[in-house]
C-alpha positions in Angstrom: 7.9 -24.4 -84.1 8.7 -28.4 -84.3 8.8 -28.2 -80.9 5.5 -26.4 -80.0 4.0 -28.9 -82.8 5.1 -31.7 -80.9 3.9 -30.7 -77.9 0.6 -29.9 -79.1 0.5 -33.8 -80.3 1.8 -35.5 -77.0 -1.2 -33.8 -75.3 -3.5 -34.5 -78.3 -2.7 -38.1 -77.8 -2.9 -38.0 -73.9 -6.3 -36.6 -74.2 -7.0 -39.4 -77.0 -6.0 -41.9 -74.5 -8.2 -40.1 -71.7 -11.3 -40.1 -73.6 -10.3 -43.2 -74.8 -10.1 -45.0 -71.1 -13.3 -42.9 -70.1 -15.0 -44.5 -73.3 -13.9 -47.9 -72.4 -15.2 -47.6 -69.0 -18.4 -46.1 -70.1 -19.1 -48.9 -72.5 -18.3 -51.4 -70.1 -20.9 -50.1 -67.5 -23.4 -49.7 -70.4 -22.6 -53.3 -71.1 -22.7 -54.7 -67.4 -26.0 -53.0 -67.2 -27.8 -54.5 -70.2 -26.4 -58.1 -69.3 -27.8 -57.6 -65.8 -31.2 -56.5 -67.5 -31.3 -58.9 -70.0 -30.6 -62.2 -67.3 -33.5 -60.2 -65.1 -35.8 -60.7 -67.9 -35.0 -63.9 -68.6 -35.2 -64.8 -64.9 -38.5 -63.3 -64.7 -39.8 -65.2 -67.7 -38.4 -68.3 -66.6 -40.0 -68.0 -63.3 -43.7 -67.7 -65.5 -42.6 -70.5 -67.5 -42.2 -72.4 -64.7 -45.0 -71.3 -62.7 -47.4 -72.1 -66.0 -45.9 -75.3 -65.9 -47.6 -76.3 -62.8 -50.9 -74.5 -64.1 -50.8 -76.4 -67.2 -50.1 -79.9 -65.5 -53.1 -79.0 -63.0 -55.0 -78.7 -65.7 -54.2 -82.0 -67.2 -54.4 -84.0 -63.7 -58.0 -82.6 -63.4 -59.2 -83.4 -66.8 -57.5 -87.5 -66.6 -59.0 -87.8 -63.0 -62.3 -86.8 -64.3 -62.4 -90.3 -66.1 -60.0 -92.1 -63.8 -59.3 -90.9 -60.6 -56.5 -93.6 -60.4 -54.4 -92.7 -62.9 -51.3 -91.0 -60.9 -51.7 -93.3 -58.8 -48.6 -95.1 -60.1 -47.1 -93.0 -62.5 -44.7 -90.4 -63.4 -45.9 -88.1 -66.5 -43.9 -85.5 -67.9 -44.8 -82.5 -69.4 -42.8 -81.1 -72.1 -43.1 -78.2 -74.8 -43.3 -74.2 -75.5 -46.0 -71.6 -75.5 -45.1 -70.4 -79.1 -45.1 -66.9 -79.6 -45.3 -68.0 -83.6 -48.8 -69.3 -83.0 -50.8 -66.7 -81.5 -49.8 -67.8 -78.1 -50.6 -71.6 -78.5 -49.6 -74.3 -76.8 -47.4 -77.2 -78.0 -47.2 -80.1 -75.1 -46.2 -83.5 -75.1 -47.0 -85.7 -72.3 -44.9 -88.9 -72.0 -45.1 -91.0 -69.5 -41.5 -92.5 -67.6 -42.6 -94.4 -64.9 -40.6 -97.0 -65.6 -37.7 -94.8 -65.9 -38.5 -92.2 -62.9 -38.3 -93.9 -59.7 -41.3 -92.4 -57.7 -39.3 -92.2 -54.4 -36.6 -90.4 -56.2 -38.5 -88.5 -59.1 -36.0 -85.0 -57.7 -33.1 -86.9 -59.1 -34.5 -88.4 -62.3 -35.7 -84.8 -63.4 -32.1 -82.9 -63.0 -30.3 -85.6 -64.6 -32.7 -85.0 -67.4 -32.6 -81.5 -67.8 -30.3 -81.2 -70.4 -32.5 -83.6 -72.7 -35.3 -80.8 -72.4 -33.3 -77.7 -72.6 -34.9 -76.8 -75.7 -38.2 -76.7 -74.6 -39.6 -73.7 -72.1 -41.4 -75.8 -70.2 -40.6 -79.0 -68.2 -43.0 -80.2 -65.3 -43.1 -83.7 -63.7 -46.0 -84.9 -62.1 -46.8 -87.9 -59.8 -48.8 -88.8 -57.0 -47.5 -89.5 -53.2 -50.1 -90.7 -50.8 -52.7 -88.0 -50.5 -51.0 -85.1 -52.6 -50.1 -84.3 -56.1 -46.7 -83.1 -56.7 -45.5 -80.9 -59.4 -42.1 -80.4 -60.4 -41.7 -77.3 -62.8 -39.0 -75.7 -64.6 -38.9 -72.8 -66.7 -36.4 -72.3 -69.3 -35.3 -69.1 -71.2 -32.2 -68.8 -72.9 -29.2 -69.8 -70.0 -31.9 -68.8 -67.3 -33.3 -71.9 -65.8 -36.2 -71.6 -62.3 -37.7 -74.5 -60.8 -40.5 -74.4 -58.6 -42.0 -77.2 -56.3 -45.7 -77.8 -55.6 -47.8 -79.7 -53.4 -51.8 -80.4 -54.2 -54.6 -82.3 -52.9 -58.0 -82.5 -54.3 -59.5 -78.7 -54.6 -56.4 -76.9 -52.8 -54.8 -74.1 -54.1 -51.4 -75.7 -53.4 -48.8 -76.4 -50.4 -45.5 -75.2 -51.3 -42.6 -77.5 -50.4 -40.6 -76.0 -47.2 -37.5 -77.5 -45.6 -37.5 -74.9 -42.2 -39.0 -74.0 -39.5 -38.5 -70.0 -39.7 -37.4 -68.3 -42.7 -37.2 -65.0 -43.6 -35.9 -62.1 -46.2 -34.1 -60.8 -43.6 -34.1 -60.1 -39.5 -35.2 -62.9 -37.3 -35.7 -62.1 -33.6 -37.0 -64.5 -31.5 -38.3 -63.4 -27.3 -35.5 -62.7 -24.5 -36.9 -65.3 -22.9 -34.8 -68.1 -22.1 -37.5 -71.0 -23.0 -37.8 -69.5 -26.4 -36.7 -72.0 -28.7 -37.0 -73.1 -32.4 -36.8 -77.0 -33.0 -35.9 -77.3 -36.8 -33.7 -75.0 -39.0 -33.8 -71.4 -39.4 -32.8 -69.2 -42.3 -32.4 -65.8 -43.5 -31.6 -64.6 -47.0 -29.9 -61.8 -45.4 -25.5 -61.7 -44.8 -25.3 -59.7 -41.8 -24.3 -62.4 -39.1 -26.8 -60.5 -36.1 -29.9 -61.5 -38.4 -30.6 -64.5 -36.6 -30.3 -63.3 -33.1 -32.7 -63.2 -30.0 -33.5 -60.3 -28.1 -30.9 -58.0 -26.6 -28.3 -59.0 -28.7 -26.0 -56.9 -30.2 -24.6 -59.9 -32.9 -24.8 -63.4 -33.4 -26.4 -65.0 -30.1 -23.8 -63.4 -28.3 -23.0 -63.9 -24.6 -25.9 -65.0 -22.2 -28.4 -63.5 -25.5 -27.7 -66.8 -27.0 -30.9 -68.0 -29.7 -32.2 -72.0 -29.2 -32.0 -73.5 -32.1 -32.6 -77.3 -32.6 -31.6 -77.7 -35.7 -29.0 -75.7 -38.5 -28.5 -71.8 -38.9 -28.3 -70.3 -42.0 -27.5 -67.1 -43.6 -27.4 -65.7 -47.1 -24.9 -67.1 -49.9 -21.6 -65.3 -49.1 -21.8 -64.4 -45.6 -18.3 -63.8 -43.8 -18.7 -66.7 -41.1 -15.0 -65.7 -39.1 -15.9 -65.2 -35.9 -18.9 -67.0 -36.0 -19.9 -70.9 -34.2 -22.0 -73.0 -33.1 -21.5 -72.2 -29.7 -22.5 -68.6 -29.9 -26.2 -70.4 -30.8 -27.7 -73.3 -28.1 -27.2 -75.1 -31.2 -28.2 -79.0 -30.9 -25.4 -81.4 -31.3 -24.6 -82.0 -34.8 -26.0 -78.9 -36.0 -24.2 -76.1 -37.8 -24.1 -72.5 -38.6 -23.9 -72.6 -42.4 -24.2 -70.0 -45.8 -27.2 -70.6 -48.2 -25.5 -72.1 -51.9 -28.4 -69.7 -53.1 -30.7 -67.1 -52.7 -33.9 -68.7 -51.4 -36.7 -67.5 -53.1 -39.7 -68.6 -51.4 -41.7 -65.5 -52.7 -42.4 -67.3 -55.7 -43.6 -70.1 -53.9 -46.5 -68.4 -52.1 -50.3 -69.8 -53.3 -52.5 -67.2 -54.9 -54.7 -65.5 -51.7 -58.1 -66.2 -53.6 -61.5 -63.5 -53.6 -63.4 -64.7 -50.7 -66.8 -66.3 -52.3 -69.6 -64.3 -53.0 -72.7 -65.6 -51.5 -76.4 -64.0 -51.9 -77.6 -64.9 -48.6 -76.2 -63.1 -45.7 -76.8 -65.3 -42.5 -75.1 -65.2 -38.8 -75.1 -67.9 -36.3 -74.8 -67.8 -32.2 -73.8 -70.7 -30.6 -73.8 -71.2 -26.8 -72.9 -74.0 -24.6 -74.0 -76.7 -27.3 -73.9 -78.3 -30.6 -74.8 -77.1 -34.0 -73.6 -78.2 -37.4 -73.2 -76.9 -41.4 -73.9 -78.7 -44.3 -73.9 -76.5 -47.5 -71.6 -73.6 -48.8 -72.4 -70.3 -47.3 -71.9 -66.9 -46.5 -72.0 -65.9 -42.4 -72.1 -62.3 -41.2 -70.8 -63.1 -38.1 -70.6 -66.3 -36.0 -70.3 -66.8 -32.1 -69.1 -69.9 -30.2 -68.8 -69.8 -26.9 -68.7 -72.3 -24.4 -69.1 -71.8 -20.4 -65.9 -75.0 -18.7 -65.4 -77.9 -19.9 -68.5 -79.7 -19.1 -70.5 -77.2 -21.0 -68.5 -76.4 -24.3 -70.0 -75.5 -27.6 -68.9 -77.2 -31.0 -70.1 -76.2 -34.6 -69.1 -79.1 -36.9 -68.7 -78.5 -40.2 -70.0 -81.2 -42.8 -67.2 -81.6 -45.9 -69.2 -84.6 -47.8 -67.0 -86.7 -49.8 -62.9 -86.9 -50.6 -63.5 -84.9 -53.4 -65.4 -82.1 -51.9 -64.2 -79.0 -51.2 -66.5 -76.8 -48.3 -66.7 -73.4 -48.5 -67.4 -70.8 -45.7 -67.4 -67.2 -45.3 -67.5 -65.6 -42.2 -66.8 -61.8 -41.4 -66.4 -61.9 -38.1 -65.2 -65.2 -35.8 -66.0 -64.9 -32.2 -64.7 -67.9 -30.2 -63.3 -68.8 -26.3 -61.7 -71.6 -25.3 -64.6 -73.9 -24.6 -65.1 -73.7 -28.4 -64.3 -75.5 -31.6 -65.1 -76.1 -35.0 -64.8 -79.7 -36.2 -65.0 -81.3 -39.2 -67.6 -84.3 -40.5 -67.2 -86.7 -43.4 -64.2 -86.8 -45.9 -63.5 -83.9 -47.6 -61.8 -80.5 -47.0 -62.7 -77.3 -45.6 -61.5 -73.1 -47.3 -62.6 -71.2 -44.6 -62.2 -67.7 -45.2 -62.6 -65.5 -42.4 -62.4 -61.4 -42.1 -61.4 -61.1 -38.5 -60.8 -63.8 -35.5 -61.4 -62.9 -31.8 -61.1 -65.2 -29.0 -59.8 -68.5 -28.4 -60.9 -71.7 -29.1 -59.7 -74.3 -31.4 -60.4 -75.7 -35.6 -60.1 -79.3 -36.5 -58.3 -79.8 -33.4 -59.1 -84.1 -33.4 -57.7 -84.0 -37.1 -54.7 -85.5 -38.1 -51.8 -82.8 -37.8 -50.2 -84.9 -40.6 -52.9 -83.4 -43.1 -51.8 -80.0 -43.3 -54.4 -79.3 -46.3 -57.4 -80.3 -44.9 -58.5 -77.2 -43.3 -57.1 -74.0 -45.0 -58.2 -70.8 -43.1 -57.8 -67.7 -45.6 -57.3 -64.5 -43.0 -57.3 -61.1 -43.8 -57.2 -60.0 -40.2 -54.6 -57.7 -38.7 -54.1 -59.9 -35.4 -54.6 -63.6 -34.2 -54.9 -64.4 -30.8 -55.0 -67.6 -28.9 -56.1 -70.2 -31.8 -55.2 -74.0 -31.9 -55.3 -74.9 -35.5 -54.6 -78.5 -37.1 -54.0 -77.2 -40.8 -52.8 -74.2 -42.8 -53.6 -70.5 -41.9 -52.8 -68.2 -44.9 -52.5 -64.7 -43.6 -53.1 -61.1 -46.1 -54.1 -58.4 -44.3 -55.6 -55.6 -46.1 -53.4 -53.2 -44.2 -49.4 -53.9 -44.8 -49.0 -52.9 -41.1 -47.3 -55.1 -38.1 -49.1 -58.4 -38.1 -49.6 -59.7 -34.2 -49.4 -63.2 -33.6 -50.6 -64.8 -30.2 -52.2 -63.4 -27.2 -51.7 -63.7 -23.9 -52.1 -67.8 -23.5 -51.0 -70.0 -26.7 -51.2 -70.0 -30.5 -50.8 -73.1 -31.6 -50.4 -74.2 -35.5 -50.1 -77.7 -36.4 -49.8 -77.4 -40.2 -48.4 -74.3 -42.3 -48.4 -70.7 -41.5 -48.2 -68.2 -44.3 -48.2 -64.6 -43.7 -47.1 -62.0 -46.7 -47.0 -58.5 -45.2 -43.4 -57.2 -44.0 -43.8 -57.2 -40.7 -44.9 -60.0 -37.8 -44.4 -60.0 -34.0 -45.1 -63.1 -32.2 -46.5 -62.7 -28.4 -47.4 -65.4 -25.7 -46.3 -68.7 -26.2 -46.8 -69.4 -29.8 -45.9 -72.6 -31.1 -46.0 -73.8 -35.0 -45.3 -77.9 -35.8 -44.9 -79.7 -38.6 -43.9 -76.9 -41.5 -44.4 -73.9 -39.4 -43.9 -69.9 -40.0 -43.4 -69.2 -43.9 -43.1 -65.5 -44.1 -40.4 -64.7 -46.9 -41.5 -60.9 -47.2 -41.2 -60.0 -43.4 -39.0 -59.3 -40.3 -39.5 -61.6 -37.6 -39.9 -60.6 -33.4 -40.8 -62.8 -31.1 -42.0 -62.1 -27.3 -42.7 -64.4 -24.8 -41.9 -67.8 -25.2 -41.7 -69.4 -29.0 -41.4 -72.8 -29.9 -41.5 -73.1 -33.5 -41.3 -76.8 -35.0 -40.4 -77.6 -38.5 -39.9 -80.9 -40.8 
């Protein structure tokens, strides 16, 4: 009998210790999961805190250039404080001004060295002005959880997100099987698989005679396994590296708000052959036709903007253009053009300066885009998620900022983007033809 009871508690405990183990494992799971949850959340509301930030501090710049339109000029402010939750969702800022402490060429530096003086508050944006734009410089803070975003602004934009490559995506970039495609600046995926970056026919990273032009670095997503993997299997320029991301890139949150087109009571169209018209006011067009017949006998609509502080704004449904066409630009200030479907050629604000990426913003919401030479920034959001087709048979060419946010785009022809080129975090990139993509 002592023996049966003895073997009755050995199992007893073994089970004890099963359910125990099982227990253990459970909870820790449970655990895992709830801190993975709870950092989402804070992440998320970081992100808002941040992105409020910048809202806030527009805000602000608005309302003290409405009585001094120099007053960034020279200095640094920084924005401080919480939205309180105890206060039916007021705010609680402090502005103070550093510009003797900040260094305007270095203002980057001045904030991170700072953030632990601020740590307390949920909201931290710098602001200062740099030649023509506005910057903003916003984090977000909520508990450990810190995101910081980087803006651009000029007068009236919706802003110009900050953007260090030439081609990046979320994942697969594919550029033509042609051997004069190329991409002069860096190139980056978020993605770990090594055959992301790759040109067509490939089986892996550039391999063999498949090998991608890249002028500039290659990088993956934090963490990829790099063994196996140079600089050689790329026609990487000398100097240049393949390389892993410290972080997850997350561009996404750094894509400007695709506004409502304007609504306009007036419906009007315009047909311009083989000569010269111009627009002076706001308006809403139907449809408009540009068409030239050589060289000699072009046709130009010009498009007055009024003064540095003005803002144009023109709808048109339907853009019809070849490539003895172009709209232009008059007087100082900027153009929002926002246009339901391109066809054609032609060219927009092609004598502008390719420097001032801002000063025409074309807001798209076509599902193709053919062979266009833009000085400025195309912002692409097609109503249809379906594959976006880039270039035609000649050349697209974007001197400025190209932002597309469906998931998928093909490039054809002989596109080329310059300056901050193809910003299209939510899609997979394929290229035909000949690419040449440029970036800062």
């Amino acid at each position: 009998m002592n023996r049966r009871s003895g073997v009755i508690l050995g199992i007893a405990l073994i089970i004890f210790l099963v359910i125990s183990i099982i227990g253990a494992a459970l909870m820790t799971v449970v655990m895992s999961k709830a801190r993975q949850t709870n950092d989402l959340e804070k992440r998320t509301q970081a992100y808002f805190f941040a992105r409020s930030g910048v809202e806030i501090a527009r805000e602000y710049v608005n309302e003290k250039r409405k009585n001094d339109e120099q007053f960034f000029d020279e200095k640094v402010i920084v924005l401080h404080g919480n939205i309180s939750s105890d206060n039916n969702g007021q705010l609680s800022f402090d502005f103070q001004d550093v510009t003797d402490v900040w260094p305007k060429d270095n203002v980057r530096a001045s904030f991170e060295a700072s953030a632990s003086s601020f740590r307390n508050n949920e909201i931290v944006t710098a602001v200062w002005r740099d030649n023509e734009y506005t910057n903003f410089l916003s984090s977000g803070n909520a508990g450990d959880m810190t995101r910081t975003l980087a803006f651009m602004c000029s007068e009236g934009s919706a802003g110009i997100p900050v953007f260090d490559m030439a081609i990046f995506a979320n994942g697969r970039i594919e550029t033509g099987a042609s051997a004069n495609s190329e991409i002069v600046g860096d190139v980056g995926t978020n993605s770990t698989d090594t055959s992301s970056i790759s040109r067509q026919g490939s089986q892996g990273h550039g391999e063999g005679n498949n090998k991608t032009a890249i002028y500039g670095n290659a990088w993956f997503g934090p963490g990829t396994e790099l063994d196996g993997v140079a600089p050689s299997d790329y026609f990487l320029d000398d100097g240049n590296s393949v390389a892993t991301l410290e972080n997850i890139r997350d561009y996404k949150s750094m894509i400007p708000t695709f506004p409502d087109f304007p609504k306009f009571e007036v419906a009007k169209s315009l047909n311009i052959t083989e000569s010269s018209e111009s627009i002076d006011e706001d308006g809403y067009y139907s449809s408009v036709s540009i068409k030239g017949k050589n060289k000699s006998k072009e046709a130009r609509l010009t498009i007055e903007t009024g003064s540095s502080s003005d803002v144009r704004k023109i709808v048109i449904e339907q853009l019809e253009m070849n490539s003895y066409a172009s709209i232009e630009l008059s007087g100082n200030g900027k153009l929002n053009l926002y246009v339901g479907n391109i066809s054609g050629g032609g060219s927009i604000n092609i004598e502008g300066d390719e420097n001032e990426i801002d000063r025409v913003v074309v807001y798209y919401k076509g599902t193709s885009l053919g062979d266009l030479d833009l000085r400025g920034t195309i912002h692409i959001k097609n109503e249809i998620d379906d594959e976006f087709r880039l270039g035609g048979s000649s050349n697209l060419r974007v001197s400025g900022l190209l932002i597309y946010e469906g998931s998928s785009i093909v490039l054809h022809g002989t596109p080329s983007a310059k300056a901050i080129a193809l910003f299209a975090p939510y899609a997979e990139i394929t290229t035909h033809g000949n690419l040449i993509s440029t970036g800062q």
